[in-house]
Structures are given as structure tokens and as C-alpha cells.
Steps between C-alpha positions, in 0.01 A plus 500: 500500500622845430184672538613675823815620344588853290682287229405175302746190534474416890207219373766285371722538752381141618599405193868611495545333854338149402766500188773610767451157673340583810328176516766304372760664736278466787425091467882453454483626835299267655137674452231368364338745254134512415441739175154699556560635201377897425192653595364662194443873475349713258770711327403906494406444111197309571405741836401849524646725771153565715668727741861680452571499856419142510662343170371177414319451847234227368759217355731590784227427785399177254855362497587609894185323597647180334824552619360483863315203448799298362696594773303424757457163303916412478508601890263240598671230303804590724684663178697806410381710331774692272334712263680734194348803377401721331452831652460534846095554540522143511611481831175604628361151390768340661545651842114500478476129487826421737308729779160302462702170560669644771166612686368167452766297616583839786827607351616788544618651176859733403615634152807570384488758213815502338481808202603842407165625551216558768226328297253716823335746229121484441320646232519840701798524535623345189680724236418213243203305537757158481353277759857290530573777734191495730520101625655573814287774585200301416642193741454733813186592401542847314343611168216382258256228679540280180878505583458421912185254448699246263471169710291685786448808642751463805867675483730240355787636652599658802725776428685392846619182337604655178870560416595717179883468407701673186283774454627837341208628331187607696223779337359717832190291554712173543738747757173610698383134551810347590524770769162472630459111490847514668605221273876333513694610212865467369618728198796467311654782707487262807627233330819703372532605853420152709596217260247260392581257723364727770220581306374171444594429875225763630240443233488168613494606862207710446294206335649239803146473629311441185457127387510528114689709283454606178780646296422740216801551270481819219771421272517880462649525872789342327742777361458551066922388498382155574116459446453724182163357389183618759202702466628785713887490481663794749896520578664458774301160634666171640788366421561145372606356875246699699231381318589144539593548844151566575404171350748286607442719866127347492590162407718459787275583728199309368342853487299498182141288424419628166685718233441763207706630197384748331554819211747294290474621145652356221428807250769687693737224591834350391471173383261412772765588745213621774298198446854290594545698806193445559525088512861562716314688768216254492794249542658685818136480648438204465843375694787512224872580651821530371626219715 
């Protein structure tokens, strides 16, 4: 799906990491892979745009909704669920349904959002309409009802257990929220200043009394130099060992129950270099080491 997004490509950016190897390179690990296959979307050819400040809502609520449901689904049959996006309005679909299993089976719930961006705008506070940069927002419970109702009308998330790291690009709306929901964030400026081994050390702190988390990864968060090919690309991001360090971080710990990858776009990559580092951080997750 790349309905959320500004620019067309992120809708194959499943694609790109399937011919990477990811499930090949995972089984030779050990894992046993079940392929879901995609959920199909609409492209924006076939749609009209009902409301600018709310691009696409209709097929994005459609495909969320389904999103939920198969997650809640792969949860109860004790699986992982690792899904690869597409923009990152998906993530409403899949927090959605990892917060109704975790209700059910009283679990409490933490996220992870690894990205260069907020993703807390609504459609007030939007300066595009793009809904790939509302899902977080619409997780706590702000912005339009058909946003906050997918799955249910209760808050998905409590901003408490939510943990935003990487991020150097916020528009004032995302600032005001973060402030008043006091939620935990690391920027790139801490990380130049603390290490990422600290960093990862006190997000998962933070989250120590939640039972499940979720780990949202925005290839953007990555820096251009290595990751050229995302939806949003903006200097200055990760650098090839901090981003795995996070990864490998979690995977040592046994401190991640479901996993996203998302905003890889082959249109503006290098020979599907993104999609590849992609597949090598799903790797360090998922309990690869150099010795």
C-alpha cells in the first residue's frame, strides 16, 4: 500500500524485500516461515481523493481493518507476526489488532517506533493530508473517529508505553503532543550525544513493565548514505551499526513479540539496496550474530 504516502513506489516495497530473501534468509536460520502473502489495496488510479486532509481514508480504513484482523489471527496461533510495508498508515491495522489480542489475553502492550518522523499529525494539524503520518496519533486516540474506531473504539495505545527513537523531523502539532502526552522520545541529537547502546538500554527500561512489544521500524530513520530508497528519505539518520544494534539489542533480550518494516521504495533505490538492509536487520532481530 502506498496510499498513505506523498510519493508512489512504497506499495512494492514488499516486493523488493521478498526478492531480497527475507524468507529464505530467515528459515536458514532456523524459522519457520508462513507466507500470508499481500493484502490487496486499491491503487489511487482507481480511488478518488474524498477529503484532502484525509487522502485515501476509505481503502486505508478497508485494508487497516484487515490488517487487525489477521493479526489478531497469527497471535492466537502463537506466531509472529513480521509484516513489510508499504507506507506507514498501515501500522494502525497492526498495532490495532496486536492491542485487541493483548486485552483479551490481559497483556499489557509497548511500541517501539523506530523512524525519522513523528507519524502524531491528524488531519488538523496535517500540512498534507498523507495519512502515513497520522498512525501514531490515531493509536492514542487522537484525530478522525474513522482513524481511532478501526478494531474498536478504545485507545490502542497508551502513550505511557510508547517509545519513539531516531527522530529528527517533527511539524509543530507532532511537538505539541509529544509534550502534552509526555511521551518517551529519543532524537538523533540524543543518540549523537548518549550512544545507542544507551539508548536502546532506557527505551527498553521504560517498556520493562509491559508484556508485549511491538517494534515499528521506518526504513527512513535509517540515514539516505546507507538506505537510499524510502518514501520520506531525510539526512543525517542512523548509521549502519546503530541500526542493527537496536535489533540485535532486542533479540538479546527476548524483547520483541511482533515486528514491522516499512517505506522501502524501490523507485528511488540502488539496486534494491534498502530492500537488502532491510532482510539484514530482519536477520539481527530475529537472533543472527557475528559469532
Amino acid at each position: 500500500m502506498d496510499l498513505g504516502a506523498g510519493r508512489r513506489g512504497v506499495d512494492m516495497g514488499p516486493s523488493a524485500i521478498r526478492i531480497a530473501g527475507v524468507s529464505e534468509k530467515l528459515h536458514s536460520m532456523g524459522h519457520t516461515i508462513i507466507e500470508e502473502g499481500d493484502i490487496s489495496t486499491k491503487i489511487p488510479e482507481q480511488q478518488k481523493v474524498e477529503n484532502p486532509k484525509l487522502k485515501y481514508l476509505p481503502e486505508i480504513v478497508r485494508a487497516s481493518s484487515l490488517l487487525a484482523e489477521k493479526m489478531e489471527n497469527i497471535l492466537g496461533s502463537k506466531g509472529f507476526p513480521l509484516i513489510l510495508g508499504g507506507d506507514h498508515s498501515l501500522s494502525i491495522g497492526t498495532i490495532t489488532g496486536i492491542s485487541n489480542y493483548c486485552k483479551k489475553k490481559k497483556k499489557k502492550l509497548g511500541v517501539i517506533w523506530v523512524d525519522a518522523h513523528g507519524d502524531m499529525n491528524t488531519d488538523v494539524t496535517s500540512p498534507s493530508g498523507n495519512i502515513h503520518g497520522m498512525p501514531l496519533a490515531a493509536l492514542i486516540g487522537l484525530g478522525a473517529p474513522e482513524l481511532t474506531s478501526i478494531g474498536g473504539e478504545e485507545r490502542k495505545l497508551d502513550p505511557k508505553n510508547l517509545v519513539m527513537i531516531a527522530i529528527r523531523e517533527l511539524d509543530a502539532g507532532e511537538k505539541a503532543v509529544i509534550r502534552k502526552k509526555n511521551i518517551t522520545i529519543f532524537t538523533m541529537e540524543d543518540i549523537d550525544t548518549h550512544g545507542m547502546a544507551v539508548i536502546i538500554s532506557k527505551a527498553l527500561k521504560k517498556l520493562k513493565g509491559v508484556d508485549f512489544v511491538h517494534v515499528s521500524f521506518d526504513l527512513d530513520a535509517v540515514d539516505p548514505k546507507e538506505c537510499p530508497g524510502v518514501g520520506t528519505p531525510v539526512k543525517g539518520g542512523l548509521a549502519y551499526r546503530e541500526a542493527h544494534l537496536i535489533m540485535e539489542t532486542l533479540s538479546q533480550k527476548h524483547r520483541m513479540h511482533s515486528l514491522e518494516v516499512v517505506e522501502t521504495n524501490p523507485i528511488l533505490d540502488d539496486r534494491n539496496r534498502s530492500a537488502e538492509f532491510a532482510v539484514e536487520l530482519m536477520q539481527s532481530g530475529f537472533g543472527k550474530k557475528i559469532i
